[in-house]
N, C-alpha and C positions, 0 to 999 in steps of 0.2 A: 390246517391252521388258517386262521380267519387273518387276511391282510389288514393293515394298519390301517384305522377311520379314515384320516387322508384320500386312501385308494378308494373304500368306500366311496365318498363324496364324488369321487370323477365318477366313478361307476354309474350312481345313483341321478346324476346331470347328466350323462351321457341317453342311461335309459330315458329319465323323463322327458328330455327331446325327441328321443325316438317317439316315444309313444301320444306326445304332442301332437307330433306331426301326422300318425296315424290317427289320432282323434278329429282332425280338420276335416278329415274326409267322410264322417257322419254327419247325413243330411241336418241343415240347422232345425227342423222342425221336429225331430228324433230325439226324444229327451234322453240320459243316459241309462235314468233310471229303465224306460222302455226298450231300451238300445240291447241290453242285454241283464233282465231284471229278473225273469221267475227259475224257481228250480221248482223240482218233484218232493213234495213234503216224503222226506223218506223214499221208498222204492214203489212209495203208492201213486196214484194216476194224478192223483191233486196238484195243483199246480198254482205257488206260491211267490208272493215277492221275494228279493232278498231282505228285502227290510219291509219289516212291519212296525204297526205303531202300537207301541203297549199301553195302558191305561191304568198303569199301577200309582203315575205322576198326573199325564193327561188327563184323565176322568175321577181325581181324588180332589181332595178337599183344595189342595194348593190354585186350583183357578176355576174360571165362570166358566155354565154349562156353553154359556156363549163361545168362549174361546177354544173352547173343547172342539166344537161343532165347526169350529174354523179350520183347526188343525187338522179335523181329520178330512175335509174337506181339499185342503192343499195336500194333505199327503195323497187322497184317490186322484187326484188330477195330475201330479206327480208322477203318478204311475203305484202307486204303494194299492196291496188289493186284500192287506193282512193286517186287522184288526182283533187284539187280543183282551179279553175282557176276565172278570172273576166277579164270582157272587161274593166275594169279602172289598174289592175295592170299592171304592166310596159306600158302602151297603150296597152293591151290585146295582149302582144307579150311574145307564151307562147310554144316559136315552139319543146321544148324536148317531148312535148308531140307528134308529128307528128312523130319525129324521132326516137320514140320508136324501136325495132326490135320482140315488142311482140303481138301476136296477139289482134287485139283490143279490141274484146269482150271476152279477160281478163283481164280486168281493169274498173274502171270506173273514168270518166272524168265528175267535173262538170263546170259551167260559170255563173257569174252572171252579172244580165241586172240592170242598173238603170245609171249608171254615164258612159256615152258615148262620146260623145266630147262638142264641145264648144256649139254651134247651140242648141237653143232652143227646136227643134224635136230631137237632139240627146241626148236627158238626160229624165229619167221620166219612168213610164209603161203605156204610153199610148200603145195602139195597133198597130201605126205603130213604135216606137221604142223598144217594144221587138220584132217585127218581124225581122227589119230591124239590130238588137241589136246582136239578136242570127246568121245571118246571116253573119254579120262581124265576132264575135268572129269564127265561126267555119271559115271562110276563114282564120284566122291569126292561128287559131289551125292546119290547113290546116285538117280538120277532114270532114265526114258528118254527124255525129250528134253526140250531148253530152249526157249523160246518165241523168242528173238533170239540170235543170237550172233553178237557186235563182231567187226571184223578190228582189234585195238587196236595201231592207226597201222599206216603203210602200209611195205610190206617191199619198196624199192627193187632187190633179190638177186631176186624174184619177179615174172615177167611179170602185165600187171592180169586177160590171158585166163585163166591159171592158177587166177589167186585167183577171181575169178570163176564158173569152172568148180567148182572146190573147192565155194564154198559152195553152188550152186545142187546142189550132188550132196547134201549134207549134209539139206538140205532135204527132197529130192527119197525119201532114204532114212529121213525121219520122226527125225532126229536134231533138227532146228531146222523153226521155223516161217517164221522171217522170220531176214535177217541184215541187218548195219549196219557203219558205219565208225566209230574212234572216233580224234581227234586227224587226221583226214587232210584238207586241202587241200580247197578246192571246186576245183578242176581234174583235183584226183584223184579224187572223186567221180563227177564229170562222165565222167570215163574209166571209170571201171567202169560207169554205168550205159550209155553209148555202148556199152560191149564186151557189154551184155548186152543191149540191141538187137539187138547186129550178130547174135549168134550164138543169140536164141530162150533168151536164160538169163536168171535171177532176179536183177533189182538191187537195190540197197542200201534201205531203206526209212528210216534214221534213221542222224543222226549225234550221235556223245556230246562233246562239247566244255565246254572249262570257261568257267565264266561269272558274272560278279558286278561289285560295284562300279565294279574296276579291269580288269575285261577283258572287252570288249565289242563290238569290229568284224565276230569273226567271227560270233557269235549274232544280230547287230543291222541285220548289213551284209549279207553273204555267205549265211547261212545262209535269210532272207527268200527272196532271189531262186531258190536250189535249192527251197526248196519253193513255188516256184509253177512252177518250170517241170517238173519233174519228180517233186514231192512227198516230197521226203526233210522228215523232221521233224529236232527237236531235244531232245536227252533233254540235261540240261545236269548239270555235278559243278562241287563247291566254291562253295556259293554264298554262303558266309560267311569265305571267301579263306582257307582253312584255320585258322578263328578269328579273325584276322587283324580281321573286320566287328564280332563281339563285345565288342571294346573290354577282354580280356582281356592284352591285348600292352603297354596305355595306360601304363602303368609297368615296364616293362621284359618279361622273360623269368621267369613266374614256374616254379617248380622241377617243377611236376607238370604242366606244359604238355606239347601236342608240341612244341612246338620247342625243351626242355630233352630230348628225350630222344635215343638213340641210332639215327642214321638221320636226324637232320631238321634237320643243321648247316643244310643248304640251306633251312629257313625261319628260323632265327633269325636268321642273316644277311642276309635278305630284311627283318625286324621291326626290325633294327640298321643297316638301310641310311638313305641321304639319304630315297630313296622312301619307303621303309617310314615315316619319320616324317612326311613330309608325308601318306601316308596315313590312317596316325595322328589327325593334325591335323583332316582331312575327316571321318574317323570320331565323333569329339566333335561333330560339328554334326548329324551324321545322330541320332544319339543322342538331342539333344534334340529333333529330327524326330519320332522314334519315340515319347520321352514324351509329346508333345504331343497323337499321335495315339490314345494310351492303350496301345500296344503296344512289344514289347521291339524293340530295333536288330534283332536275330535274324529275328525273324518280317517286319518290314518289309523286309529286304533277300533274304528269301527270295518274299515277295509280289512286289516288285519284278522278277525273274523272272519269276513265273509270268507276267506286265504284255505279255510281248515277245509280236511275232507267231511263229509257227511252232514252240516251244517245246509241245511235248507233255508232258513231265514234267521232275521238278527234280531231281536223287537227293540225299538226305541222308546225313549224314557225323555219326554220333552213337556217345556210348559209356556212355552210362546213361540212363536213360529221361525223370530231368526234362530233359533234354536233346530227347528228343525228342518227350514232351511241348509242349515248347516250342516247335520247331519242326512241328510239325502245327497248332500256333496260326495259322500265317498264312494258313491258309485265310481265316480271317475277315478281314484283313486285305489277302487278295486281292479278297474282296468288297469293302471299302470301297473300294480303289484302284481296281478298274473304273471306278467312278463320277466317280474325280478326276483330271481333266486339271491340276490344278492341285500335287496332288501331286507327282507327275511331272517336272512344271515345276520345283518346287523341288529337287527331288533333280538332277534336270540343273544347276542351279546351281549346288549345295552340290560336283558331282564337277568340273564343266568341264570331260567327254573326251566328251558325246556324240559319235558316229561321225557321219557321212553317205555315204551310198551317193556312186555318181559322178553320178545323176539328179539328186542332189537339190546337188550341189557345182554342176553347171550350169548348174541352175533360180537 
């Protein structure tokens, strides 16, 4: 039985002192993010931030290529060295990554293939549009090759030997380093790594799924057990439920939101739903979680994340830099939560969906 919030809160002031005071003692020139940042994308050698900057918000129509170029800027100097890109965001016009002034191979840059243009052969993972897929995107990157590149969701019109075949060629010809799945099924993964068994070809090493307060089985549940039997990791999006965790929503729909704008009926609807208000609802608690602990909702429900097993990085979804300032905050933040089981505990309270595997439904 979980003690009364009350006990929580001493608990939660006790810890964050402790862990205060062990943070004093990292060199001030040691940023936190560098202090203790990368993990192994999956069980493969790659070597990842915890947080990367995704380009779904950053390098889409919502701001200048300028500002783009700044943010990813602060975030490589940060320490952030995970850069996620797609040939559908902005029309795969994604060029701050070109104009870096930092050596390439430190950093890593992904791209994902599936939604191309209009034309029938330009959408899909058959084998001539991830070749032809990844070849556009790194001409608009103006790069020559990407470190990962997603089959973003699985294209049921395309056998899994294909796809498979596909990337491990892409690979094979110094275009991608490693490839991954994103939105697709653990059954579907299991299929492509089985096909790439059977046939001496490259299997998936990471999958991108979305992940946060309200969405949790497959990160929690599903995605654990692929990476122990197989090593696929977990790069995880939206982990602030597209604002939705910010408490920006908490009175309605305000006019410069995304979900006031054109293209994103389908979140204000979500913000106006029954859900949406009892999410709402759970958000206001988390909230004073977060002041309690000295940090914003933002950075706790991004720590939060980083908390799960098999999760290799988090991608951020930012579009000016207190923004993302603020979010590179929870590094420290991930720091304190290592240390709190008790945390944890209350956050499972305040949502009421932890998942359980079928092991642990049994037990």
């Amino acid at each position: 039985p979980l003690p009364a919030y009350g006990t929580f809160w001493a608990i939660i002031v006790d810890e964050r002192s402790f862990i205060l005071s062990e943070l004093s003692s990292v060199p001030s020139n040691c940023s936190f993010l560098s202090f203790f940042l990368h993990r192994n994308l999956g069980k493969s050698g790659l070597r990842v931030s915890c947080l990367g900057l995704g380009t779904w918000v950053t390098f889409g129509s919502q701001i200048s290529d300028e500002m783009a170029e700044n943010l990813m800027t602060i975030a490589y100097e940060s320490g952030v060295n995970l850069f996620d890109t797609a040939e559908v965001y902005a029309s795969g016009r994604s060029g701050a990554t070109s104009s870096s002034k930092h050596q390439r191979s430190s950093f890593v840059i992904t791209t994902k293939i599936y939604w191309g243009g209009q034309a029938e052969t330009e959408r899909g993972l058959s084998r001539k549009h991830i070749i032809e897929g990844l070849r556009g995107s790194l001409s608009r990157l103006q790069l020559e090759y990407v470190d990962i590149v997603f089959a973003n969701r699985n294209d049921v019109n395309s056998p899994m030997e294909e796809i498979v075949r596909a990337m491990t060629f892409v690979i094979n010809q110094g275009m991608a380093m490693y490839w991954g799945t994103s939105r697709w099924s653990a059954m579907e993964i299991m299929e492509a790594y089985s096909v790439a068994r059977q046939f001496n070809l490259i299997p998936p090493v990471c999958e991108q799924a979305e992940y946060h307060y309200f969405q949790r089985d497959k990160v929690e549940v599903q995605l654990p057990e692929l990476y122990h039997k197989i090593g696929v990791g977990a790069m995880t999006w939206s982990p602030l439920a597209c604002g939705l965790i910010t408490g920006k929503y908490s009175d309605g729909v305000p006019e410069c939101s995304r979900a006031a704008m054109k293209g994103y009926q389908w979140l204000k609807e979500r913000v106006n739903s029954e859900e949406g208000r009892r999410q709402l609802a759970k958000i206001k608690e988390l909230h004073l979680l977060a002041d309690r602990l000295g940090c914003t909702a933002a950075q706790l429900a991004i720590a939060w994340c980083l908390r799960s097993e098999g999760v290799s990085s988090v991608l951020l979804g930012v579009s000016n830099t207190d923004q993302l300032l603020e979010n590179l905050g929870a590094l420290r933040v991930e720091f304190l939560s290592f240390f709190s089981f008790h945390v944890n505990n209350c956050i499972d309270a305040l949502l009421g969906n932890k998942p359980h595997s079928k092991k642990e439904l049994r037990a």
